[in-house]
C-alpha positions in Angstrom: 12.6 -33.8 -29.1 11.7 -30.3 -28.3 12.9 -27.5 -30.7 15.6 -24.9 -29.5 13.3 -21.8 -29.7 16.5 -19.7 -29.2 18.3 -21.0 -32.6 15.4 -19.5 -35.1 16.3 -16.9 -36.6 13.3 -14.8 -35.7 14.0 -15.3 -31.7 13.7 -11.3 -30.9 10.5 -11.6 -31.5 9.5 -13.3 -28.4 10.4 -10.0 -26.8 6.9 -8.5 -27.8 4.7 -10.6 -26.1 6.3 -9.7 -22.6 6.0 -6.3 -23.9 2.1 -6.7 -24.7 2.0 -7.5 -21.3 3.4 -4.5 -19.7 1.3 -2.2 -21.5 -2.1 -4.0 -20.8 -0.8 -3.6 -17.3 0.0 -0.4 -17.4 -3.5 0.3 -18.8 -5.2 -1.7 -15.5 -2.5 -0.2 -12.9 -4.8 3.0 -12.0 -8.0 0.9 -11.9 -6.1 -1.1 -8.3 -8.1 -0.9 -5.1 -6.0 -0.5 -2.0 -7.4 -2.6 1.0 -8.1 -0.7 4.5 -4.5 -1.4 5.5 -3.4 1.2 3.1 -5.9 3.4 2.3 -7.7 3.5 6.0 -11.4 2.3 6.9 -13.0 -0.2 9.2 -12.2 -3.8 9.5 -14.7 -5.9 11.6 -14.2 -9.8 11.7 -17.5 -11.5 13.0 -17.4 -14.8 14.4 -20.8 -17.0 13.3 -21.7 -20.4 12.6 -24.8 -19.1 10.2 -24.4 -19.5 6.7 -23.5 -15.9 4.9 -24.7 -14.9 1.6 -21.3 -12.6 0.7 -23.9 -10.2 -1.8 -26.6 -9.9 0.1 -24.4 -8.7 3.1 -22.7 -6.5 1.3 -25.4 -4.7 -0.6 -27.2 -4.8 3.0 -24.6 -2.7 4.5 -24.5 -0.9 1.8 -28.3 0.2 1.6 -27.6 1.2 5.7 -24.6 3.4 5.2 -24.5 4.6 1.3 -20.8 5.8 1.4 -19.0 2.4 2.8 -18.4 0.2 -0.4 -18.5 -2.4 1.9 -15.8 -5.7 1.1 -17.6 -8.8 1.9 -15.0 -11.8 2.6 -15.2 -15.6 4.5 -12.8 -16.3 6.9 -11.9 -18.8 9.0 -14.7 -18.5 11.8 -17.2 -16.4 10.1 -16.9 -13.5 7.7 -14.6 -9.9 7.5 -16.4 -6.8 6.5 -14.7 -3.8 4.9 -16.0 -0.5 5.2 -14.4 2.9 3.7 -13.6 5.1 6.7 -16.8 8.0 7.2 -16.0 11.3 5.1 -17.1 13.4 8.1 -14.5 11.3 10.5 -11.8 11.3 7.7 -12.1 15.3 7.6 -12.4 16.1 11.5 -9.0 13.5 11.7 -7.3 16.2 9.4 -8.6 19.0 11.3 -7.4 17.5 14.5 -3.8 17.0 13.1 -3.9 20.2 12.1 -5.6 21.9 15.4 -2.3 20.5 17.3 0.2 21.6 15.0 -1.4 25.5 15.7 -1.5 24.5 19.4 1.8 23.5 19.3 2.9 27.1 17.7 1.1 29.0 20.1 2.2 27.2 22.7 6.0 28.2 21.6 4.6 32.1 21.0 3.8 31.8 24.6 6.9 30.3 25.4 8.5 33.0 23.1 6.3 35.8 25.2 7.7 34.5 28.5 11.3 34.4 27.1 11.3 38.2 26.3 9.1 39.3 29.1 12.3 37.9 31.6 14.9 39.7 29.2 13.0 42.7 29.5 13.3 42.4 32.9 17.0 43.2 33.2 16.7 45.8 30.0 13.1 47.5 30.5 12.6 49.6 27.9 14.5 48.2 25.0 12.8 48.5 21.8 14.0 45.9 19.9 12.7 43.4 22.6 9.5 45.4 22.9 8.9 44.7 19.0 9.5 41.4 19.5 7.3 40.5 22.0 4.5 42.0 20.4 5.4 40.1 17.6 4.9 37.3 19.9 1.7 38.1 21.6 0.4 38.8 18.1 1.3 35.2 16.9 -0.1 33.5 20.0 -3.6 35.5 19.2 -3.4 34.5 15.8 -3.1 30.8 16.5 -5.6 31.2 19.4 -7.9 32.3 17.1 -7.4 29.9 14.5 -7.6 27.1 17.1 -11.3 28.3 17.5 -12.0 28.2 14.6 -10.9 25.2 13.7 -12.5 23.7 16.6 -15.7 24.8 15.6 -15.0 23.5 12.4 -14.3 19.8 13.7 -17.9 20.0 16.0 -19.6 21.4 13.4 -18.7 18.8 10.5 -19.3 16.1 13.0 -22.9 17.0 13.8 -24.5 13.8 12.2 -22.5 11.8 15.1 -22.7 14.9 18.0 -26.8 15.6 17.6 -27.1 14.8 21.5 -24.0 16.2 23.0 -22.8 19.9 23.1 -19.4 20.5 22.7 -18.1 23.7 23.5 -15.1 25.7 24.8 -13.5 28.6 26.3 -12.3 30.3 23.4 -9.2 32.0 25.5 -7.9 28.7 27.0 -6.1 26.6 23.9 -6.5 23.4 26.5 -10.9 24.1 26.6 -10.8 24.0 23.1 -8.3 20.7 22.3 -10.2 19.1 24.8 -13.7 19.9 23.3 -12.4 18.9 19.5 -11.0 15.6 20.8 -14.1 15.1 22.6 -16.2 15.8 20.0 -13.8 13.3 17.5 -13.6 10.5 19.9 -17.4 10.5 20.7 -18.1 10.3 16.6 -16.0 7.6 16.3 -17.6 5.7 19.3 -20.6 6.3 18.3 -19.9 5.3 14.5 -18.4 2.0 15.9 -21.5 1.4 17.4 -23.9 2.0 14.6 -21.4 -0.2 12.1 -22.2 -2.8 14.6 -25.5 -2.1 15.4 -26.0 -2.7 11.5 -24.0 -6.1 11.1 -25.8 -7.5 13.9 -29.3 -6.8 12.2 -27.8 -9.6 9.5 -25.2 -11.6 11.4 -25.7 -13.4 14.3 -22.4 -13.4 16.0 -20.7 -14.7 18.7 -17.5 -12.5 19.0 -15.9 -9.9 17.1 -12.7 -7.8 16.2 -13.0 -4.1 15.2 -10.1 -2.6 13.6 -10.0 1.1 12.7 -7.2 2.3 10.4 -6.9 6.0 10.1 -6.7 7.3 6.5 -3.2 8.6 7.9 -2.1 5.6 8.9 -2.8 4.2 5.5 -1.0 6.1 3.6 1.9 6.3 5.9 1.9 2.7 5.1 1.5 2.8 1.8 4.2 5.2 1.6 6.5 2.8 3.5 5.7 0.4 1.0 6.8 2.4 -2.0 10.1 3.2 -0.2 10.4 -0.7 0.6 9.9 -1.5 -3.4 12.2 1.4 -4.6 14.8 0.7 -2.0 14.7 -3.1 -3.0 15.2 -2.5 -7.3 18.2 0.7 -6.2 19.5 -2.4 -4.3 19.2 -5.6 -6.7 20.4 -2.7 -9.9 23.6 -1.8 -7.5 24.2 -5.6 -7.4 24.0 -6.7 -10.5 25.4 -3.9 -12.2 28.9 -4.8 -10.1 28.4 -8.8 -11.4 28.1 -8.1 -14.8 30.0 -4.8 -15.0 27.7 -4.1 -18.6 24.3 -2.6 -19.2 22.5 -4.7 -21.3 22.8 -7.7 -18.9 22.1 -5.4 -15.8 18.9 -4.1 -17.5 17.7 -7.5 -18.9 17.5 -8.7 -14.9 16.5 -5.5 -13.4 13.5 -5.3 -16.2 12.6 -9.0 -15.9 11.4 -8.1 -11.8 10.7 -4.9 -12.7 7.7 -6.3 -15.3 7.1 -8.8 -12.9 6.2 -6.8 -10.7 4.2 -4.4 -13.2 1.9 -7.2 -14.6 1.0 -8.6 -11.2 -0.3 -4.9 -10.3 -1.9 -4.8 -13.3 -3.3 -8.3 -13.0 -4.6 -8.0 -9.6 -6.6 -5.5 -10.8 -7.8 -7.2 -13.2 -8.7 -9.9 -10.8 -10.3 -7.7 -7.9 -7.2 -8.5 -5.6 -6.7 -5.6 -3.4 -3.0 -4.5 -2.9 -2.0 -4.5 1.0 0.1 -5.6 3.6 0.1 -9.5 2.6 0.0 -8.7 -1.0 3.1 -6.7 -0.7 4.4 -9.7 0.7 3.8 -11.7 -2.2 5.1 -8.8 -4.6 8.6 -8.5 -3.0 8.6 -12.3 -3.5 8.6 -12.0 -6.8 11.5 -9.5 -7.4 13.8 -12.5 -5.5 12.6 -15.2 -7.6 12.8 -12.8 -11.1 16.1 -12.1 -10.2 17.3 -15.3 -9.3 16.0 -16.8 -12.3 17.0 -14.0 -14.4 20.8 -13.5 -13.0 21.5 -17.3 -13.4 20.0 -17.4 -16.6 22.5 -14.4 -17.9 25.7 -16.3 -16.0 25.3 -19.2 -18.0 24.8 -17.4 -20.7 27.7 -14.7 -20.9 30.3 -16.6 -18.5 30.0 -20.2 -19.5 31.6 -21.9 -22.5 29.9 -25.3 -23.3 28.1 -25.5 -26.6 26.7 -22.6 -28.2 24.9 -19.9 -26.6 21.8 -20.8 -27.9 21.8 -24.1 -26.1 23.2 -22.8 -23.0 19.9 -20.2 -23.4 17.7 -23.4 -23.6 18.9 -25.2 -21.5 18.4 -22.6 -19.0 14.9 -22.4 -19.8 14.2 -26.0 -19.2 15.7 -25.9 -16.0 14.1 -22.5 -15.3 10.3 -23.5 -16.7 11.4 -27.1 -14.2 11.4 -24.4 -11.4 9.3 -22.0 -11.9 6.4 -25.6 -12.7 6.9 -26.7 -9.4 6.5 -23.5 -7.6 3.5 -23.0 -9.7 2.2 -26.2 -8.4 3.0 -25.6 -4.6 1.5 -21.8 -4.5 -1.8 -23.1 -6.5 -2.0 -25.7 -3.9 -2.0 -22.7 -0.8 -4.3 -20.9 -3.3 -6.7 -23.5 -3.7 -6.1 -24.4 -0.1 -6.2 -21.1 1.7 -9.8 -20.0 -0.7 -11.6 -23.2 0.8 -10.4 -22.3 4.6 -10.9 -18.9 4.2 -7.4 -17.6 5.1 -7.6 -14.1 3.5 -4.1 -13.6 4.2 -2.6 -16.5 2.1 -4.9 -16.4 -0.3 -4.0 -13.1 -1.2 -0.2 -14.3 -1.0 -0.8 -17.0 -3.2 -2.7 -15.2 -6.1 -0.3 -12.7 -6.7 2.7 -15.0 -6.5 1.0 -16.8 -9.6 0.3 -14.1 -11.6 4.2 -13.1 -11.2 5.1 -16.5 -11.8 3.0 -17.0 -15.0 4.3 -13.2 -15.4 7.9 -14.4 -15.3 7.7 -17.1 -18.0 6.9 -14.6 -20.4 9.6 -12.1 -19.4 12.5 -14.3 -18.6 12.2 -16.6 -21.5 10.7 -14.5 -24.1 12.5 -11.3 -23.1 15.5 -11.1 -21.0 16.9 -14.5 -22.5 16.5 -13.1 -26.3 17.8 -10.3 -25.3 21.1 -11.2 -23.3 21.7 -13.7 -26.2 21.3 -10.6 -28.7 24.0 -9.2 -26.9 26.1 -12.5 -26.2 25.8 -13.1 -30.0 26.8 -9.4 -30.9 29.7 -9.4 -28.4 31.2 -12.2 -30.2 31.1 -10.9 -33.8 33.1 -8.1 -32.8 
């Protein structure tokens, strides 16, 4: 028969093993690579029957463009290539964001200009409006000027993509100079496009592929989104559980068990090599419903049930809870093992990070949050 690990008198404990845990993680954490869903950079999925060696393509695109730390994965017809998005490209996107926020404030100095010019109409003379519009004239010739120069700025740092075209503008019309910078931007990142492909067909012979181009921006846009998605989701599950247990401890032990959960599969993935994006994500918030399922029924049985003693209501949560957590184990290792052999990025990514939570959770539901509820179930009662 298996021993109650919750009756020894030592069962605290168990809570620094979970605790080990979280501070190796923390130490890995910073060391996590985001994939080009969330920090920007080229995707291109080539369809081939030939047989890909994944180093030598990798350090073969890397040898042609030093600066693209180039992901090398197998998928389901052929192989997806990761490149870091061009420095130059990642700058001149910038400078284009930021060359129509100035023409969007000229454009309201002008509008600003006009405005006054009418009002003067009926009160010619009028000083106050005669300061103002210089004001306003003043402020469209600033951001004019910085326009141009910002312009030149965006032609300029895309030279290495540009060599053949010239792209210039009438420095007094704000619509010749957003139509040269976009020019010159759209042209490097054609022609960019072309030499990534240019490249992988030197080593792959392909029959089709898929280029995918996310902007730096757009990244972090997403990755911001994603932060917003976890926070929103613990401020939610703490709200909840708070009102069912109407008591700290309990409320922290569940809200800590996702909370690590979620710490040590970070930290674990980068450990691992698994990059954090869009269908990891998927597998993290996963775990925050299974760690607080566990955790919350775990506490229930615990604080609101009356069989036996608390120590073998704790245990015999943990055998139905290890019953659980085994078989989805079992299942996800299955679609792990599965998805690495068919090359299904997507769920293999799913999959790994769903076992490192669940291996995760052992530790923290049973060796933390279950010692630690009992602690207070125990200490409860002697008062």
């Amino acid at each position: 028969m298996v021993r109650n690990i919750y009756e020894s008198k030592y069962y605290n404990r168990f809570m620094i093993v979970p605790l080990v845990l979280l501070v190796i993680s923390l130490y890995f954490i910073p060391h996590l690579q985001l994939d080009s869903s969330l920090k920007g950079g080229v995707s291109v999925q080539l369809q081939t029957n030939q047989t890909i060696d994944i180093s030598s393509l990798t350090a073969y695109v890397n040898s042609h463009i030093p600066t693209a730390h180039t992901s090398v994965e197998k998928s389901p017809s052929g192989v997806t290539v990761t490149i870091d998005a061009n420095t130059s490209i990642i700058n001149a996107e910038g400078n284009v964001t930021a060359l129509l926020a100035q023409y969007s404030s000229y454009s309201a100095a002008v509008v600003n200009e006009t405005t006054i010019e009418q009002e003067l109409k009926a009160s010619p003379g009028n000083s106050t409006l005669l300061s103002q519009l210089s004001a306003q004239q003043a402020a469209a010739a600033r951001y004019l000027s910085a326009m141009g120069k910002t312009a030149n700025s965006i032609i300029a740092g895309l030279s290495p993509f540009t060599a053949n075209r010239t792209f210039s503008f009438n420095a007094s019309d704000p619509q010749s100079i957003l139509n040269s910078a976009n020019g010159a931007y759209n042209n490097a990142s054609l022609i960019y496009k072309t030499q990534i492909m240019g490249i992988l067909g030197g080593a792959v012979h392909y029959s089709a592929y898929s280029y995918n181009y996310v902007t730096p921006t757009l990244g972090g846009f997403f990755l911001s989104k994603v932060r917003s998605i976890i926070i929103t989701a613990f401020v939610i599950v703490a709200i909840v559980v708070l009102f069912i247990f109407r008591t700290p401890v309990p409320s922290f032990s569940v809200v800590f068990g996702a909370a690590n959960d979620i710490i040590v599969a970070l930290g674990f993935m980068a450990v691992f090599g698994i990059p954090l994006g869009l269908a990891s994500v998927g597998g993290l918030l996963m775990l925050i419903g299974y760690a607080i399922d566990t955790d919350t029924l775990t506490a229930i049985r615990i604080l609101k049930r009356s069989e036996g003693t608390p120590e073998a209501r704790a245990f015999a949560s943990m055998k139905t809870g290890l019953t659980m957590t085994l078989a989805a184990i079992i299942t996800f290792t299955i679609l792990f093992i599965v998805s690495y052999f068919t090359f299904i990025q997507t769920y293999f990514e799913i999959s790994g990070v769903v076992l490192i939570g669940l291996v995760a959770d052992i530790a923290t539901t049973w060796l933390f949050n279950t010692p630690l509820v009992l602690w207070y179930k125990k200490r409860k009662e002697v008062r």
